[in-house]
C-alpha positions in Angstrom: -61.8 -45.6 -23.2 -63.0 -46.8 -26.8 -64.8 -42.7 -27.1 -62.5 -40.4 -25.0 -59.3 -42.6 -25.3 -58.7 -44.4 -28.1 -59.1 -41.9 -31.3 -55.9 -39.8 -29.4 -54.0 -43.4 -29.1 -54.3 -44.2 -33.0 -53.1 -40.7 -33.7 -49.9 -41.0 -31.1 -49.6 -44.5 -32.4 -49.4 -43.2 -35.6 -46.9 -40.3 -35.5 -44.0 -40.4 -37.6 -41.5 -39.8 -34.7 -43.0 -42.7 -32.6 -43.0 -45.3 -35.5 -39.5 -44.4 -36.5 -38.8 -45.3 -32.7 -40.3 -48.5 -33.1 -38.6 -49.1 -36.0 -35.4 -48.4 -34.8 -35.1 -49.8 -31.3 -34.9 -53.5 -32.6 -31.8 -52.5 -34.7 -29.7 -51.4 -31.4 -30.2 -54.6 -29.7 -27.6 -56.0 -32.4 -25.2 -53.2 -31.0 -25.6 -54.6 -27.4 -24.7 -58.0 -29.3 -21.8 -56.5 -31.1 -20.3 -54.3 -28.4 -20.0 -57.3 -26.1 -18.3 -59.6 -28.1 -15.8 -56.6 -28.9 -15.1 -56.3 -25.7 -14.7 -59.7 -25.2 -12.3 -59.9 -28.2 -10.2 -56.6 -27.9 -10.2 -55.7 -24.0 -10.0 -59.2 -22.5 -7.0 -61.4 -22.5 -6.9 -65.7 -22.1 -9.1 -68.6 -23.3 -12.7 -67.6 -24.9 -14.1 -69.2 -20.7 -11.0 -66.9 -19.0 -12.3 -63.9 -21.7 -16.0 -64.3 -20.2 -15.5 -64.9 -16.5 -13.1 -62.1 -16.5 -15.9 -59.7 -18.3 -18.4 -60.9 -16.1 -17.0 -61.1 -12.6 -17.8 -58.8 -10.0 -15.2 -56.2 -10.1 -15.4 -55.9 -14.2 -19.5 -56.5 -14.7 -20.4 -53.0 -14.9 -17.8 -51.8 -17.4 -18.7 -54.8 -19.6 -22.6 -53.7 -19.2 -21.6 -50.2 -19.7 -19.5 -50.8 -23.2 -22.6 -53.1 -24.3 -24.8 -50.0 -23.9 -22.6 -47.6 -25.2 -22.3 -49.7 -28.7 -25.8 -50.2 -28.6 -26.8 -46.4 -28.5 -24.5 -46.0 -30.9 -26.1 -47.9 -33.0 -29.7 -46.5 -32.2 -28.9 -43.1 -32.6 -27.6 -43.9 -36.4 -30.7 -46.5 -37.4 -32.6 -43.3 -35.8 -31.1 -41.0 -38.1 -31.7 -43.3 -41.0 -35.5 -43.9 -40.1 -36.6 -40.3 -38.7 -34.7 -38.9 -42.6 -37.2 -40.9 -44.1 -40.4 -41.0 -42.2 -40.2 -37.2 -41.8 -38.7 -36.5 -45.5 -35.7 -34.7 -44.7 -31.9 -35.3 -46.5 -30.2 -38.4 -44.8 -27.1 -36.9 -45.9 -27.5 -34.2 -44.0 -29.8 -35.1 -41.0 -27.6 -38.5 -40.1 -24.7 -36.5 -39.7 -26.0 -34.1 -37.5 -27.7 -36.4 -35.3 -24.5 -38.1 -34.6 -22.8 -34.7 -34.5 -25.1 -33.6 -31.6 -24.9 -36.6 -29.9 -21.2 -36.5 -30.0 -21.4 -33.3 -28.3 -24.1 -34.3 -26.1 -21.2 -36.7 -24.0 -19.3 -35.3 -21.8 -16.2 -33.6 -22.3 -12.8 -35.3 -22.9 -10.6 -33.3 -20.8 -12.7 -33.8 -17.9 -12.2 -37.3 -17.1 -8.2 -37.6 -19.1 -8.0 -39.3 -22.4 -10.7 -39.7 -25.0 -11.0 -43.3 -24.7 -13.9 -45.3 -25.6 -13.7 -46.8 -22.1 -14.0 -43.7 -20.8 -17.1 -42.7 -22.4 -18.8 -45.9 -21.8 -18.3 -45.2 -18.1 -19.9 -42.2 -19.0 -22.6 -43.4 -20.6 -23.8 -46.6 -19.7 -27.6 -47.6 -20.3 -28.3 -44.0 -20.2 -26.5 -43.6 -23.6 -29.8 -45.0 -24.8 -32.3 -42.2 -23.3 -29.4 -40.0 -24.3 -29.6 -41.2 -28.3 -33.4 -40.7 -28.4 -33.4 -37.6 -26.8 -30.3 -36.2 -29.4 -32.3 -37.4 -32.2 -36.0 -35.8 -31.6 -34.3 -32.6 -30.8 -32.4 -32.5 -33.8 -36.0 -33.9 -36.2 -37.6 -31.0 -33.9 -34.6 -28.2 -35.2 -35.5 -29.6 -38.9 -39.2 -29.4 -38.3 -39.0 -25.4 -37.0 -36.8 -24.8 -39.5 -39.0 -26.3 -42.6 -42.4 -24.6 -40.6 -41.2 -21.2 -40.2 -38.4 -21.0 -43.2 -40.3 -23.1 -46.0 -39.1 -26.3 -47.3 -36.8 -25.3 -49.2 -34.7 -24.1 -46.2 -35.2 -27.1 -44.0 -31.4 -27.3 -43.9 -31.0 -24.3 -41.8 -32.2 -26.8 -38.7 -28.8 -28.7 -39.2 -26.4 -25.2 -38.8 -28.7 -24.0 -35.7 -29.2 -27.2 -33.3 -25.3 -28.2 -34.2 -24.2 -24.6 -33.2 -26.8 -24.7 -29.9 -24.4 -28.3 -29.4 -21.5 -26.6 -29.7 -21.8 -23.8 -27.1 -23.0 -26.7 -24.2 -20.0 -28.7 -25.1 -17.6 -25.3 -25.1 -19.3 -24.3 -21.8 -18.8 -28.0 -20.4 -22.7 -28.6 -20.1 -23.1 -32.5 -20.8 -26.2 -33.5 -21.4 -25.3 -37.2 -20.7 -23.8 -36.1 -17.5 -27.3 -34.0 -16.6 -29.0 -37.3 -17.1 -26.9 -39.1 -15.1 -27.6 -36.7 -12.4 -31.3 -36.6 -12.7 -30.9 -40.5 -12.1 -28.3 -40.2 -8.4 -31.1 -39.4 -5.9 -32.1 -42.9 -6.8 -29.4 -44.6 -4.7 -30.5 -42.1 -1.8 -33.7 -44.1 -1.7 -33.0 -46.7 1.0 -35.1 -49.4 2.0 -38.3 -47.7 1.7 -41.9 -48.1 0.1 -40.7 -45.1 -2.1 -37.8 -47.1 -3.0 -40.0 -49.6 -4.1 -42.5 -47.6 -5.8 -40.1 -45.2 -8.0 -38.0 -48.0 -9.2 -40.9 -49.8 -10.1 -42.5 -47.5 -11.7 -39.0 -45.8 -13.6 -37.9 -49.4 -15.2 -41.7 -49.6 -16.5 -41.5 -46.2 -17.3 -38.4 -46.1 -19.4 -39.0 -49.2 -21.2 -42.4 -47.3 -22.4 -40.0 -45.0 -24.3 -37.4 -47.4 -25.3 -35.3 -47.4 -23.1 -34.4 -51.0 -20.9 -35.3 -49.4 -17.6 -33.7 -52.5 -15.5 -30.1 -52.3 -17.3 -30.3 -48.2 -17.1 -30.9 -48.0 -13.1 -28.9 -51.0 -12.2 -25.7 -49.4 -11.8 -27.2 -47.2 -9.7 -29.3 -49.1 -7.7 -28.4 -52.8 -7.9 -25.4 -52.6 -5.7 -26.8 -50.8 -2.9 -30.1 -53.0 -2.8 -27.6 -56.2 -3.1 -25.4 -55.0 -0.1 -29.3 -55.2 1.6 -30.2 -58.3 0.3 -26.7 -60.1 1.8 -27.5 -58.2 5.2 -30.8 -60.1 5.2 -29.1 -63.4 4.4 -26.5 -62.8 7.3 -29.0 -62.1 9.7 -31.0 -64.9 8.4 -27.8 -67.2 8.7 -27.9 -65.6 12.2 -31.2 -66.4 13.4 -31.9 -62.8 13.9 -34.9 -60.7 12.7 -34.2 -59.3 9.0 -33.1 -55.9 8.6 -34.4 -54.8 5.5 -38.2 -54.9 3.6 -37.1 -53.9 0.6 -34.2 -56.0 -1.4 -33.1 -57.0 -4.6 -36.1 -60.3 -3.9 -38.6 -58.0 -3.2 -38.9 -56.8 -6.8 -39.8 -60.6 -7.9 -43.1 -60.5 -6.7 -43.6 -57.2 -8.2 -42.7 -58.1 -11.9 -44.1 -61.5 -12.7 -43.0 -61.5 -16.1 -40.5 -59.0 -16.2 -40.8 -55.2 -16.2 -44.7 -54.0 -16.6 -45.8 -57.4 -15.2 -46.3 -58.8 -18.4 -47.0 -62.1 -17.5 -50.5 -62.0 -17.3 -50.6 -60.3 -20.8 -49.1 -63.5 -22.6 -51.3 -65.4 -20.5 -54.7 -63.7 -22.0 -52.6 -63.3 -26.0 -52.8 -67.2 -26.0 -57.0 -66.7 -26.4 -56.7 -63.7 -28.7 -58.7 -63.8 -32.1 -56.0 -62.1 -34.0 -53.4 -64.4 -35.6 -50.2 -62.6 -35.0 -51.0 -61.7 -31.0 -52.0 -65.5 -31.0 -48.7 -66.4 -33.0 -46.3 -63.7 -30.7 -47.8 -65.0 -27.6 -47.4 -68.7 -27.9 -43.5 -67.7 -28.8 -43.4 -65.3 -25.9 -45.3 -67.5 -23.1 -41.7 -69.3 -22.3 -39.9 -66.6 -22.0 -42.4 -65.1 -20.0 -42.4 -67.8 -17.0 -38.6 -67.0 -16.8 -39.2 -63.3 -16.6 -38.2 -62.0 -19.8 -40.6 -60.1 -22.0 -38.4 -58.2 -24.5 -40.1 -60.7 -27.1 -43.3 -58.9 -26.0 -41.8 -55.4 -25.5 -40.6 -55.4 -28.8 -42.7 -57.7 -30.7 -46.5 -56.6 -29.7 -44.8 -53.7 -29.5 -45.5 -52.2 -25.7 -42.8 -49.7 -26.7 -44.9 -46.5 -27.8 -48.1 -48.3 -27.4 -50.5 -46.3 -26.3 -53.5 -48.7 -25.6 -50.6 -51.1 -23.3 -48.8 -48.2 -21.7 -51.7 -47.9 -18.5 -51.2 -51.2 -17.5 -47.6 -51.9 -17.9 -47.7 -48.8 -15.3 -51.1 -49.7 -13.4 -50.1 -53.0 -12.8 -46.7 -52.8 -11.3 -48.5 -49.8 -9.1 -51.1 -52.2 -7.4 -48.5 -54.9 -7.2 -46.2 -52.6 -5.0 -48.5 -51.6 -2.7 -49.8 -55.5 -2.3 -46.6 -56.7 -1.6 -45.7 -54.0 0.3 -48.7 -54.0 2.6 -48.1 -57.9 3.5 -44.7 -57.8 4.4 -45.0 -54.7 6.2 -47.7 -56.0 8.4 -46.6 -59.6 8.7 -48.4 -61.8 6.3 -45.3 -62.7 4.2 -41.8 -62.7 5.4 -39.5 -60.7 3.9 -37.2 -61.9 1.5 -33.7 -63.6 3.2 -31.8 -65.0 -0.2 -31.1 -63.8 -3.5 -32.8 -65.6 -6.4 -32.3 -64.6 -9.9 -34.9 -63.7 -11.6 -34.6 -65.7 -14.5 -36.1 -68.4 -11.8 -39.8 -68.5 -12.3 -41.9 -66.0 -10.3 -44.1 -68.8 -7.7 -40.8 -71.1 -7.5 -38.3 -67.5 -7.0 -40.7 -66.0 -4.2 -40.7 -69.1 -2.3 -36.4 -69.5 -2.0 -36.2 -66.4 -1.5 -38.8 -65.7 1.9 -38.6 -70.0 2.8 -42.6 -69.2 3.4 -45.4 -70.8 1.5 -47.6 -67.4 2.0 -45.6 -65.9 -0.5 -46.7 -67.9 -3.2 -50.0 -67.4 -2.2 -49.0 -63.9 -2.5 -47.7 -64.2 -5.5 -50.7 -66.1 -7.0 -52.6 -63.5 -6.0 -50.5 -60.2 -7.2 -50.6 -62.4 -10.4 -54.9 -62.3 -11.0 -55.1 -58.8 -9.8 -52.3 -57.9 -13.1 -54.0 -60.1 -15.1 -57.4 -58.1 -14.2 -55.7 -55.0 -15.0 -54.5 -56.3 -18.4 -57.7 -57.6 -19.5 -60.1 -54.4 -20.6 -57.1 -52.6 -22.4 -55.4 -56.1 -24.2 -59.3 -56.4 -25.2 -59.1 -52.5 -26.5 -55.8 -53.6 -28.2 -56.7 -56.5 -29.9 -60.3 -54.9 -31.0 -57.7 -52.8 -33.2 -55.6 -55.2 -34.3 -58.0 -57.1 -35.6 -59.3 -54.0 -37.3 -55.9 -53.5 -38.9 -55.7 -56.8 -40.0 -59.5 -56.7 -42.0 
């Protein structure tokens, strides 16, 4: 790794596209912030508690989600436009525009679902606004790059008329790119209760996060309600006294992501020993969230995001994890899980309501030292360079 892998990982690490990415991410998560409370303001009627239960129940929880995400790749795709202009040295009066241009043109089109409303495109968009944004903008940086490589600098604007025109003739001919990522996403919810089921989603929310993007907020609308539907029919037949119906449930995924997404519970774990101060400092303030299974504090404070030396285990791990949980419910050495926990709820505590079987936390004890061997060599790797930065 340190020979073959690591020179290619400073210089990815290092690219002007990914650090404007980094950059750039954090500023969206204030767009989540403000599109909620906008909607909580503007769309919702009664007391600030009526407002929020309304928002939140179960018939309105996925239009509130999806006008959260909409506002926050809004805001991504401009901070993206701002930091791309200036890492890559092109007009932000010019390149800022056209990003939002193209991205504008990237939705789908008006006429196709009745008014232009902003509800409308949220419905549209969703989570997947965010993949959306950072695609728009690296294909618009790319147009500006040709153009500058092949035309000169001087003529660097010319990227601006040509990917805005390209934008123009998919949104004249109806071709959405929001909608064609939508529909690269359906054949998720034709999954079932499967070990592929359990593998791909793993493996997408880890996935996506790698690029940005919060892979369990994206897939949920897609998957979430069919894999509820399966957890309930495993509590009714539990309520029942007959055998459950289904491996693979909303539960199932706790044992898989101790930590949240990537299994990064084992990485705070081994941060709290590292000999560089601000992975010491960042780990200690991400160990708490960490036991409730949140790690954007990690995600976006190490950052994993665009991290080459952390992007093989936050993939590796959740792999082996699959298959071990997998493997001992399928063959009867933990029962399968009966009740849904949140997974806010602590990983050894969550496993255990949910199956009502000790062997699970064994299970999950042990799903947690196999991720926490899988961390170790590359958080060693990581910090080896951190350290180096820091001298």
């Amino acid at each position: 790794m340190e020979r073959r892998i690591e020179p290619y990982a400073q210089r990815f690490a290092g690219a002007p596209a990914i650090i404007a990415l980094r950059e750039a991410l954090p500023f969206s998560f204030g767009g989540l912030i403000l599109g909620l409370a906008g909607f909580l303001l503007f769309a919702e009627r009664g007391t600030p508690v009526a407002r929020f239960k309304h928002a939140f129940s179960q018939g309105r929880l996925i239009l509130t989600l999806d006008v959260g995400f909409t506002t926050m790749a809004l805001v991504l795709i401009a901070a993206l436009g701002v930091v791309l202009a200036r890492r890559l040295n092109y007009a932000w009066w010019l390149f800022v525009p056209t990003t939002l241009a193209v991205f504008a043109l990237s939705m789908p089109h008006p006429g196709e679902n009745g008014a232009a409303t902003y509800e409308i495109f949220s419905r549209a968009l969703g989570a997947q606004g965010l993949f959306l944004a950072i695609v728009v903008a690296l294909l618009t940086a790319g147009a500006f790059a040709l153009a500058r490589a092949r035309l000169g600098e001087r003529f660097t604007w010319v990227g601006s008329p040509a990917i805005l025109l390209v934008a123009f003739a998919a949104f004249a001919l109806h071709l959405s790119l929001a909608r064609a990522l939508g529909a690269a996403l359906e054949p998720l919810s034709t999954l079932g209760d499967t070990y592929t089921a359990l593998l791909v989603i793993s493996l997408l929310q880890a996935g996506l996060w790698l690029v940005g993007i919060h892979g369990p907020a994206l897939l949920a609308a897609i998957v979430t309600p069919i894999y509820l539907k399966l957890q309930f029919d495993n509590t009714a037949a539990a309520l029942a006294h007959h055998p459950l119906p289904h491996l693979v449930v909303v539960s199932t995924f706790l044992f898989v992501f101790p930590g949240g997404a990537g299994t990064t519970l084992p990485l705070a774990i081994l941060l709290l020993r590292s000999k560089s101060g601000r992975l010491k400092k960042l780990a200690y303030a991400a160990i708490g969230p960490s036991l409730i299974n949140t790690n954007e504090p990690l995600i976006l404070g190490l950052p994993i995001v665009f991290n080459p030396y952390l992007a093989i285990p936050f993939l590796l791990a959740p792999l082996v994890l699959v298959n071990t949980t997998y493997l001992a419910m399928k063959f009867g050495a933990v029962a399968w899980p009966a009740y849904y926990i949140p997974s806010s709820v602590p990983t050894v505590i969550s496993v255990f309501l949910a199956t009502v079987d000790w062997r699970a936390v064994v299970l999950a004890v042990v799903n947690i030292a196999l991720a926490t061997a899988i961390w170790f060599p590359f958080v060693r790797l990581y910090e080896r360079a951190e350290l180096a930065r820091e001298r």
